[in-house]
C-alpha positions as CSV (number, residue, x, y, z in Angstrom):
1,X,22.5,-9.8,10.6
2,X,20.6,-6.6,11.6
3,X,17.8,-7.5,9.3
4,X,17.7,-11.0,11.4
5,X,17.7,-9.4,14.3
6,X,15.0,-7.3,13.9
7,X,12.9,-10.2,12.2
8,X,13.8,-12.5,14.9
9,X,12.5,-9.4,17.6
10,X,9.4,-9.6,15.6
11,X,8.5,-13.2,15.9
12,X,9.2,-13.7,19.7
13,X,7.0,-11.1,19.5
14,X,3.9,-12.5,17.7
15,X,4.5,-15.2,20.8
16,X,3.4,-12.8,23.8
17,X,-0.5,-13.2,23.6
18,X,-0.2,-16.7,22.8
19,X,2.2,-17.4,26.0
20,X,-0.3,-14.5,27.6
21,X,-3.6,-16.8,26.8
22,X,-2.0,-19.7,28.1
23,X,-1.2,-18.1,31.7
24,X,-4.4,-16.3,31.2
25,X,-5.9,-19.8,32.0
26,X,-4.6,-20.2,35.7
27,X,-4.0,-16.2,37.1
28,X,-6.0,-13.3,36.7
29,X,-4.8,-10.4,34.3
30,X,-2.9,-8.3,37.2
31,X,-1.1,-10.9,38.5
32,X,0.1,-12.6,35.0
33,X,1.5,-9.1,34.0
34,X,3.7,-8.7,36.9
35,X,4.6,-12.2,36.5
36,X,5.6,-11.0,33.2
37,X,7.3,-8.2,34.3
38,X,9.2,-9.6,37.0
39,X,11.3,-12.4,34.8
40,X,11.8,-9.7,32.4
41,X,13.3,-7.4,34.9
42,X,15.5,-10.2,36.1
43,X,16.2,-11.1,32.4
44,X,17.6,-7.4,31.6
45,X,20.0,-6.9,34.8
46,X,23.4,-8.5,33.0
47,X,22.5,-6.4,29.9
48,X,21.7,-3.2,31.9
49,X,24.2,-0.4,30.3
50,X,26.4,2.1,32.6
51,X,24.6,5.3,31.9
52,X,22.7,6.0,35.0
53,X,24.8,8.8,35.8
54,X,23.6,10.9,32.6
55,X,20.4,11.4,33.0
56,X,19.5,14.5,34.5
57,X,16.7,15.1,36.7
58,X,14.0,16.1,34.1
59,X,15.8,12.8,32.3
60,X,14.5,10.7,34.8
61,X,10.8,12.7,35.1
62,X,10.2,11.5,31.5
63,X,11.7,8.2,32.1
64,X,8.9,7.7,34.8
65,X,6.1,9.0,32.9
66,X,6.8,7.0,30.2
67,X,7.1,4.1,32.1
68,X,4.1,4.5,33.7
69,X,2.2,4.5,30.8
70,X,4.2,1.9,28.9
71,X,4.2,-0.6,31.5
72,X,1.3,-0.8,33.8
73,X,-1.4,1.2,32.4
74,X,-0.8,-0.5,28.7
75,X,-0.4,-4.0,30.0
76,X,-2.9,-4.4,32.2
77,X,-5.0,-2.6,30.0
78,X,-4.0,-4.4,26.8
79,X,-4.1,-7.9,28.8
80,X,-7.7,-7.0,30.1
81,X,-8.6,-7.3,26.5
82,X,-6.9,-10.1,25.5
83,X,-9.0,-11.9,28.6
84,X,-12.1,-10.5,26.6
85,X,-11.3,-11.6,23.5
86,X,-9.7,-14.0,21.5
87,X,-6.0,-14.5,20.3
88,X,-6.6,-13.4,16.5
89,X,-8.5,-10.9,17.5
90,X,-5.7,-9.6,19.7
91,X,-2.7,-9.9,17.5
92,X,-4.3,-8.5,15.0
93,X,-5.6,-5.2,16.6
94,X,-2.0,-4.5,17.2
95,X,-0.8,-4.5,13.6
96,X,-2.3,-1.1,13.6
97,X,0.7,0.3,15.5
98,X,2.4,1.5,12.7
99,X,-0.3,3.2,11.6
100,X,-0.8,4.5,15.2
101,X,3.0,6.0,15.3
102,X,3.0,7.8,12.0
103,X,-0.6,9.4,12.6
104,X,1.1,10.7,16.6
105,X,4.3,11.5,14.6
106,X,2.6,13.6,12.6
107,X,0.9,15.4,15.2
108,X,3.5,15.5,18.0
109,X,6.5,15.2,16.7
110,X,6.0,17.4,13.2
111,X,6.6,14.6,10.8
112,X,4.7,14.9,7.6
113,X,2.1,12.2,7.4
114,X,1.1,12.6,3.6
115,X,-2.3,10.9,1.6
116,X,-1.0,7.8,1.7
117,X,-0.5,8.2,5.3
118,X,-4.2,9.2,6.0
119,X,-5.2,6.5,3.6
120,X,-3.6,4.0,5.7
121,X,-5.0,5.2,9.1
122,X,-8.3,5.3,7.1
123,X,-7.7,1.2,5.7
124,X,-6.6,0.4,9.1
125,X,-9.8,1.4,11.1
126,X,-11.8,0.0,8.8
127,X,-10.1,-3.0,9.3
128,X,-10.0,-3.2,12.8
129,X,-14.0,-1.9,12.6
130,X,-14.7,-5.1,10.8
131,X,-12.4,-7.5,12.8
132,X,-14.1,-5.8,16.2
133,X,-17.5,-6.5,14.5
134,X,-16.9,-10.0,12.9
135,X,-18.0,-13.7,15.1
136,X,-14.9,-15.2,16.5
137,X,-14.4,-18.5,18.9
138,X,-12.0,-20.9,19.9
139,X,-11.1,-23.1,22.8
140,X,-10.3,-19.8,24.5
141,X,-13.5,-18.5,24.2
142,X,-14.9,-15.7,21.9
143,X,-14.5,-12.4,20.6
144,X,-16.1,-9.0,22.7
145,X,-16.3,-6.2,21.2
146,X,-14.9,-4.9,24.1
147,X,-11.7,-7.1,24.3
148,X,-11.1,-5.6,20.9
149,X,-11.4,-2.0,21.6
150,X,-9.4,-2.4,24.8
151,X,-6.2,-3.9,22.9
152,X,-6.7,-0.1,20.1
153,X,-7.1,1.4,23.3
154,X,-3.7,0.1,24.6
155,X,-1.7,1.0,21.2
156,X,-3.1,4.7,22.1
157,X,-1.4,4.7,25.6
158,X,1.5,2.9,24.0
159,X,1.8,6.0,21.7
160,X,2.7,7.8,24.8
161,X,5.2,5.9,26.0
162,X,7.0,5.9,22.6
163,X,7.1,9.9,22.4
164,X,8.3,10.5,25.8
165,X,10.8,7.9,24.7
166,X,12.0,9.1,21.3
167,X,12.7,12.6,23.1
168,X,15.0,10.3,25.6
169,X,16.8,8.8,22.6
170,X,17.8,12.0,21.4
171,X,20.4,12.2,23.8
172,X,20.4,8.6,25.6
173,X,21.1,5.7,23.8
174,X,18.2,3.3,23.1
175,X,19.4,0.3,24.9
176,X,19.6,2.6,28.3
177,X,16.1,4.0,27.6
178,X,14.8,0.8,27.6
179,X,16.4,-1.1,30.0
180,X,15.7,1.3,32.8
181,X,12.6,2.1,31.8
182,X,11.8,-1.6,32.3
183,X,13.0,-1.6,35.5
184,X,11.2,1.6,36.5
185,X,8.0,0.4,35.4
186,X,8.2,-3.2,36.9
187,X,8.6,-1.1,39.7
188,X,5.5,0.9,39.4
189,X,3.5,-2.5,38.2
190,X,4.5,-3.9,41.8
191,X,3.4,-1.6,43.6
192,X,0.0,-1.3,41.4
193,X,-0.6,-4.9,41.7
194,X,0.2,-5.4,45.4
195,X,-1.7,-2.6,46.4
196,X,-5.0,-3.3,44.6
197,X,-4.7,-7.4,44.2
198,X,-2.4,-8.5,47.2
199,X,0.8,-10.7,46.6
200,X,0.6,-12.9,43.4
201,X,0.0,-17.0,44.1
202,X,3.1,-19.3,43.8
203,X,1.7,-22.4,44.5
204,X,-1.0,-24.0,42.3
205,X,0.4,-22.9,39.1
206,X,1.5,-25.2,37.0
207,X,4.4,-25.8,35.0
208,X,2.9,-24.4,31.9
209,X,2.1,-21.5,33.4
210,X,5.7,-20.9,34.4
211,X,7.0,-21.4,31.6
212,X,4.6,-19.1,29.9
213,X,5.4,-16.5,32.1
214,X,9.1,-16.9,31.8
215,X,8.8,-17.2,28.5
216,X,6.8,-14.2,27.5
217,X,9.5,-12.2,30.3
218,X,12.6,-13.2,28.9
219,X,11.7,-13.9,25.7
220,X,8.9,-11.4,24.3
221,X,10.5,-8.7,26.2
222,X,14.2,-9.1,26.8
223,X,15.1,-10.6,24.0
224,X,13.2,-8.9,21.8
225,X,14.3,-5.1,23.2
226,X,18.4,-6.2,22.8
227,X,17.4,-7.7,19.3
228,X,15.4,-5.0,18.1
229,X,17.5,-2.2,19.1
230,X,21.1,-4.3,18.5
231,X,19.1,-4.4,14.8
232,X,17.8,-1.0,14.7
233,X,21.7,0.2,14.8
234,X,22.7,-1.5,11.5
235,X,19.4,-1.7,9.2
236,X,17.4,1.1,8.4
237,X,14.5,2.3,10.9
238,X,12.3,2.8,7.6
239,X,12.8,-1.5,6.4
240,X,13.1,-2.9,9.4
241,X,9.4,-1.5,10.4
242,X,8.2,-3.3,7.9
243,X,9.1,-6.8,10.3
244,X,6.5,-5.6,12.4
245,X,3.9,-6.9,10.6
246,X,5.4,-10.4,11.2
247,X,3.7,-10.0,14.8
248,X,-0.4,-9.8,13.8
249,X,0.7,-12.6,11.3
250,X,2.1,-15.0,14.0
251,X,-0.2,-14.4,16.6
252,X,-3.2,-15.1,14.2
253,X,-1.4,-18.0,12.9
254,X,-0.7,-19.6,15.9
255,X,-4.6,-19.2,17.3
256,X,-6.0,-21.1,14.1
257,X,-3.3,-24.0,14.6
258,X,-3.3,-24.1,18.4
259,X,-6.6,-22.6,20.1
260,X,-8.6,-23.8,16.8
261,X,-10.0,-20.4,16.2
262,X,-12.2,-19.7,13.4
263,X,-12.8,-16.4,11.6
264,X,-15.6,-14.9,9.9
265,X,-15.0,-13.6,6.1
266,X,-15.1,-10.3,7.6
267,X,-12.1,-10.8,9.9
268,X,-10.3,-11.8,7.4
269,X,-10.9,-8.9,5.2
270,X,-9.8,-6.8,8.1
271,X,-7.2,-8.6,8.5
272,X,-5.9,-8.1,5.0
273,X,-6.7,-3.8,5.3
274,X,-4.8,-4.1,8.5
275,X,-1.4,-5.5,7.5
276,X,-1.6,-4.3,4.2
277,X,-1.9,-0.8,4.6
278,X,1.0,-1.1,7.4
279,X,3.2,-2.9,5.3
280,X,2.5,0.2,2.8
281,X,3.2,2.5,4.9
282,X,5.9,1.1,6.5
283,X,7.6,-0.3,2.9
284,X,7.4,3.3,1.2
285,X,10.1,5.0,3.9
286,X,12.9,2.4,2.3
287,X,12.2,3.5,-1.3
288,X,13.1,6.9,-0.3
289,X,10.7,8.3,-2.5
290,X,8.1,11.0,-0.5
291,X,8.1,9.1,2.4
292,X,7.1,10.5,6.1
293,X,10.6,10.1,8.5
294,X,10.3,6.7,10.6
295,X,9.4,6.8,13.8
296,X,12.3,4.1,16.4
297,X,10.0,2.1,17.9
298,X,11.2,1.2,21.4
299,X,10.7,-2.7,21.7
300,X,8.6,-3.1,24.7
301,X,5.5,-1.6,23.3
302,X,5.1,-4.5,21.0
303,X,3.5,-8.1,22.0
């Protein structure tokens, strides 16, 4: 069951970019993120745990930080590059978040990162290098360059996020980290929004759109933060990490079958270094054998 949990976490979240592209069509970036943001706040309020009262001052400092950055800084700037790009492209940058939380483990945290390690950070940029520099279209429009780097550039700020958070969970449990966190940065993402953009539209969105929204609210982020971390306490951090890779796989899936994308041999070569090298990395913590200890992952940092 825990191993089905996490897997399950990870498919919903291969969905986000594609319900993402989808709104993408009828509101601007800013104002499908809050969107976002606002059905998974209301999603999370009859899961929201009774722990409020033990977090200390500097508890709730590091809460905000990391909220700031995981919420409104990395979505908007993660869903600026989705807009620039298309959904392989996307999905597939972010399969080098594994990568991305052993090489800031390593360096933050003082978790060894051995020469696998470095040869998987190594495989992994190359990978995204040839994805970033490969011809991709679809009915969405094409890959930029720029839409590319933006998305790597999201998984940095992400990295953030995730440290100030594994400090938290050290004392807090992951659920409550998570949940208020949410909360705290739908907060900060209104405010953002509002102040620089005005008040979202309601009317002239379709039902599609709405149901994209809710969709990638309730379902790519509630759902998948109470699945992930409900899994995360009976399976292995060091297996279930290797789910993760389900995400690039689904997203790229789904924009061949749906949006018709097509992918230069390079892409796909990139592809292959990408998930490859994370499921490597990832795969070697559950042998036991010389492995680098697993970073927990909290669940909204993932599409």
């Amino acid at each position: 069951m825990g191993f089905l949990a996490c897997g399950s976490a990870a498919f919903l979240w291969g969905l986000g970019f594609f319900f993402g592209k989808i709104a993408l069509r009828e509101l601007p970036v800013p104002f499908m993120v809050l969107y976002r943001f606002l059905f998974a706040a209301v999603a999370v309020l009859p899961f929201l745990p009774r722990e409020r009262a033990r977090f200390t001052g500097r508890d709730w400092v590091t809460l905000s930080v990391g909220a700031l950055f995981g919420i409104p800084i990395q979505f908007l700037v993660e869903f600026y590059g989705l807009a620039h790009t298309t959904l392989a492209h996307a999905a597939l940058m972010v399969g080098t978040m594994p990568v991305i939380l052993a090489v800031g483990a390593s360096m933050f945290l003082g978790e060894r990162l051995d020469r696998v390690g470095w040869l998987a950070l190594a495989g992994s940029s190359a990978g995204a290098g040839l994805i970033a520099l490969s011809h991709s279209s679809s009915t969405e429009g094409e890959a930029t360059v720029l839409g590319d780097a933006l998305v790597i550039l999201a998984m940095l700020v992400a990295l953030i996020w995730v440290l100030t958070n594994r400090r938290l969970m050290d004392r807090h449990s992951p659920a409550a980290v998570s949940s208020y966190g949410l909360l705290l940065g739908t907060a900060m993402l209104l405010v953002i929004v509002v102040s620089y953009a005005g008040l979202p539209p309601v009317h002239h969105v379709s039902l599609n759109a709405w149901l994209a929204l809710a969709g990638s609210g309730a379902l790519c982020t509630t759902a998948t933060t109470l699945l992930w971390n409900w899994g995360m306490t009976r399976v292995p951090a060091s297996q279930a990490g290797v789910l993760l890779n389900l995400e690039p796989m689904i997203g790229s899936a789904l924009s061949v079958w749906v949006f018709g994308e097509r992918m230069g041999w390079t892409a796909w070569v990139g592809a292959g270094l990408i998930v490859g090298f994370a499921t490597l990395l990832t795969a070697r913590h559950s042998s036991g054998a010389d492995a680098t200890p697993t970073v927990q992952t909290p669940a909204l940092i993932v599409e």
